[in-house]
N, C-alpha and C positions, 0 to 999 in steps of 0.2 A: 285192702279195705274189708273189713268183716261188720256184719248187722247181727246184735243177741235179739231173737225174734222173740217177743213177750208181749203180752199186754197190758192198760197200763196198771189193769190193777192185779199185777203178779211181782211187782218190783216192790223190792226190798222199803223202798220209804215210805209206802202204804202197808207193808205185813203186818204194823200193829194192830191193824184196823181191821183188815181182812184174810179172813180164814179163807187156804186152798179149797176146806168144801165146803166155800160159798162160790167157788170160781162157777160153777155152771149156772147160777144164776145170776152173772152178770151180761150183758150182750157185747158179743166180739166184737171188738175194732180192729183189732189185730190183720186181719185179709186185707182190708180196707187202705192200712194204712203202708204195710207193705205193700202193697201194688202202687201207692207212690212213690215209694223209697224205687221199686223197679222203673218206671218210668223216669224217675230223678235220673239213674243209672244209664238208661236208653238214652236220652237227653246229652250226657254226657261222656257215652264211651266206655263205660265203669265197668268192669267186672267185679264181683266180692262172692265174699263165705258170707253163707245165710245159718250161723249157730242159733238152731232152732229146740224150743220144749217138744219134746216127744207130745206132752200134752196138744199144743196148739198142734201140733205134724196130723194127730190123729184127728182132729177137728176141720182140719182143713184141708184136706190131701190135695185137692186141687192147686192150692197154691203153692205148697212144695212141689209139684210138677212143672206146673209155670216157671219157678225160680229155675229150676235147671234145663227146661229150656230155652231160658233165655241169656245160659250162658255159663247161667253162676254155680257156686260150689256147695251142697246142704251140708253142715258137719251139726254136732249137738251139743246141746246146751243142756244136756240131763234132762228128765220127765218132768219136774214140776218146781222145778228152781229151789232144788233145796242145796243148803250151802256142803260142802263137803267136810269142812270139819264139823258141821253139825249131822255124820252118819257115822259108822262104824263100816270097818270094811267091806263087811259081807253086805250092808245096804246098798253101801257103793256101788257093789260088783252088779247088785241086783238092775239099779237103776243107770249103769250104764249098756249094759248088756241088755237090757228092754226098749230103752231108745234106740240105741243104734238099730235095733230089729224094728221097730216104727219107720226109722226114716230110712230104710231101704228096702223095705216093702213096697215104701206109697212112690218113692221115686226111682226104684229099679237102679241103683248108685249106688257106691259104696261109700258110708259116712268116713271117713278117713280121719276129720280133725274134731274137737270137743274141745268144749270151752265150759270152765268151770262155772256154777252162778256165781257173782260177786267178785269173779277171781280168789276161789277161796282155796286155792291150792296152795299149801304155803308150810311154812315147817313143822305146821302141827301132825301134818296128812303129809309123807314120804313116800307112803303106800302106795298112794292113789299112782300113780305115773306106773309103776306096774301092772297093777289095775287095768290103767286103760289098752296096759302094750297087749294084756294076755285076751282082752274084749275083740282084740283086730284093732285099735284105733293107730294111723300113723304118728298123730303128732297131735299136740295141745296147745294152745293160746290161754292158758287159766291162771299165768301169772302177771303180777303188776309189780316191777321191784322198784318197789317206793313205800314209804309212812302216810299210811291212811287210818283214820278209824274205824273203817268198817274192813279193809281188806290189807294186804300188802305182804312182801316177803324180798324187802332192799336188797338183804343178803344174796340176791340170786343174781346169776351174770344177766345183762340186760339186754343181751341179743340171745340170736338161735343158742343151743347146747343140748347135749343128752344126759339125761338126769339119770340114766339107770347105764352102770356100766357093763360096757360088751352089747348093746344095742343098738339099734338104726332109731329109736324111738326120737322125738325132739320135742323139745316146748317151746315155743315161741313166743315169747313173751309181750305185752303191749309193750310199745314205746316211749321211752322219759329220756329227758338229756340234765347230766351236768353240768350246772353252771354256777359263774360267782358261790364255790363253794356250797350248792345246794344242788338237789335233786329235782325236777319235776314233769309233771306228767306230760306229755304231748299226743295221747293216746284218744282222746276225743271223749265222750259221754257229757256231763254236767259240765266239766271245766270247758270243753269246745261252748257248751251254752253262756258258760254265766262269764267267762271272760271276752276282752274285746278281740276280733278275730285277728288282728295285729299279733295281738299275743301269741296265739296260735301257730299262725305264718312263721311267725321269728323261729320259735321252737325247733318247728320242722325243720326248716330253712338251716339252723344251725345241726340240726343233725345229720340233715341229708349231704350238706356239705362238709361239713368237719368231720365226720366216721364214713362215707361213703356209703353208706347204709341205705335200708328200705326201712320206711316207716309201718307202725301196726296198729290202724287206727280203728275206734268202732262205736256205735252208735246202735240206738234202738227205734224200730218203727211208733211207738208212742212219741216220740221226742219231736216228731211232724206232725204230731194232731192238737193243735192249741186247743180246738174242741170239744175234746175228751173231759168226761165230767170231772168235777171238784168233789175232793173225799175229804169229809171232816170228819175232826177227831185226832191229826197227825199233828206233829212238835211243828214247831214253825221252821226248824230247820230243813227237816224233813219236807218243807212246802215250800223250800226254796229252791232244796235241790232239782225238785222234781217238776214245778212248775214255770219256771224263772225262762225266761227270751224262750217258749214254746214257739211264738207266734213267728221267731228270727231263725230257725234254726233250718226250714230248708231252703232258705234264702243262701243260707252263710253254709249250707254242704254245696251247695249248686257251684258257690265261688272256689270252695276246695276242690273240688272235684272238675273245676275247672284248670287252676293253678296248678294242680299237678296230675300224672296219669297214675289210675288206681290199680289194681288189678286184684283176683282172687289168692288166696295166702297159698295154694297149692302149686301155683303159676311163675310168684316171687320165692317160693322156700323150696330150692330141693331136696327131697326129703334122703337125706343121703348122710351120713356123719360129717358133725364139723367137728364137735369140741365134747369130752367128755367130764362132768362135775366132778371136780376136785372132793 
């Protein structure tokens, strides 16, 4: 179980509207609403990876302290959600090497896993997996091997692998299963919202039992705040993605997180070589 800790006006289906330097004058929900994702957790037995912005890490040190003690895993989510094929390496290097020094200063741990924004690791950016191994980072969650518009890289095997050869590095990739001749996602975000949770279940349920596998699911602490203000100015798509069953969604984690046992992605993956990219 992994949380990209954000808020909600730092995701990608509001950036047309809003500029990162307007982020500090908006007022955090982010503490707020993570501290119910942790009690959801409590509630239910959960461990997970809390992939957080360096931005929100520095703004709320307190709440990256809470999250590992109460169990869970901090990894990063880069400083300010910028996608990585929208950097050049040496930005990269910059921005990952200053998070990971954020989030183990405020929580005395060592960030071990990174999760790209967007899942934007992907064939454009090869580099990046270097990057991360030369930063200290163990392992990465930054890809999604599936056809999306905004992200993807199918090409990629769909479970654990090491992408850089003669390394202990891993990526771990969310989860999608093959079926009826198609791909799809079972990895949670929008698609856990906007379809019915049957859906979902079946998914799992088919991968967990046909590959014997662990699932890699994740979600964000906006996605339990129906609350959260309305931003105009966005496509209508865009205000589907984003604001669609708010109101159902920590109803329908409470039932996942019931139906199966979750735990933190350091806990289920050892980080130890399986498989290296062809």
């Amino acid at each position: 179980m992994s949380v990209d800790v954000e808020d909600y006006f730092q995701v990608w289906a509001l950036s047309s509207v809003i500029n990162r330097q307007d982020w500090d004058s908006y007022s955090l929900r982010v503490e707020d609403t993570t501290r119910r994702v942790l009690d959801l957790f409590a509630r239910t037995g959960t461990t997970a990876t809390f992939f957080t912005l360096g931005w929100v890490a520095e703004r709320c040190p307190s709440l990256m302290r809470d999250i590992v003690e109460a169990g869970h895993e901090v990894g990063s989510h880069g400083y300010e959600h910028m996608k990585v094929f929208d950097q050049t390496p040496d930005e990269f290097r910059a921005d990952v090497t200053r998070t990971k020094k954020i989030l183990e200063d405020v929580t005395g741990k060592p960030a071990n896993g990174y999760r790209a924004a967007g899942f934007s690791i992907d064939s454009r950016t090869p580099w990046a997996f270097e990057i991360l191994a030369e930063a200290g980072h163990l392992y990465s969650s930054s890809v999604h091997p599936i056809v999306h518009d905004h992200y993807g890289m199918p090409e990629a095997p769909r479970h654990a692998w090491h992408p850089i050869e003669g390394s202990d590095f891993v990526e771990i990739p969310v989860s999608t299963v093959d079926a009826w001749g198609k791909r799809f996602s079972c990895a949670g975000g929008g698609w856990f919202r906007l379809l019915p949770y049957a859906w979902s279940k079946h998914l799992l349920q088919r991968l967990i039992e046909g590959e014997g596998g662990s699932a890699v699911f994740y979600f964000h602490p906006w996605e339990v705040d129906p609350g959260q203000p309305r931003v105009d100015g966005i496509s209508a798509k865009s205000r589907l993605r984003h604001y669609t069953n708010l109101d159902r969604m920590e109803a329908r984690l409470e039932k996942l997180l019931t139906n199966y046992t979750w735990r933190r992605m350091d806990d289920v993956f050892p980080l130890q070589p399986l498989q290296v990219a062809a």
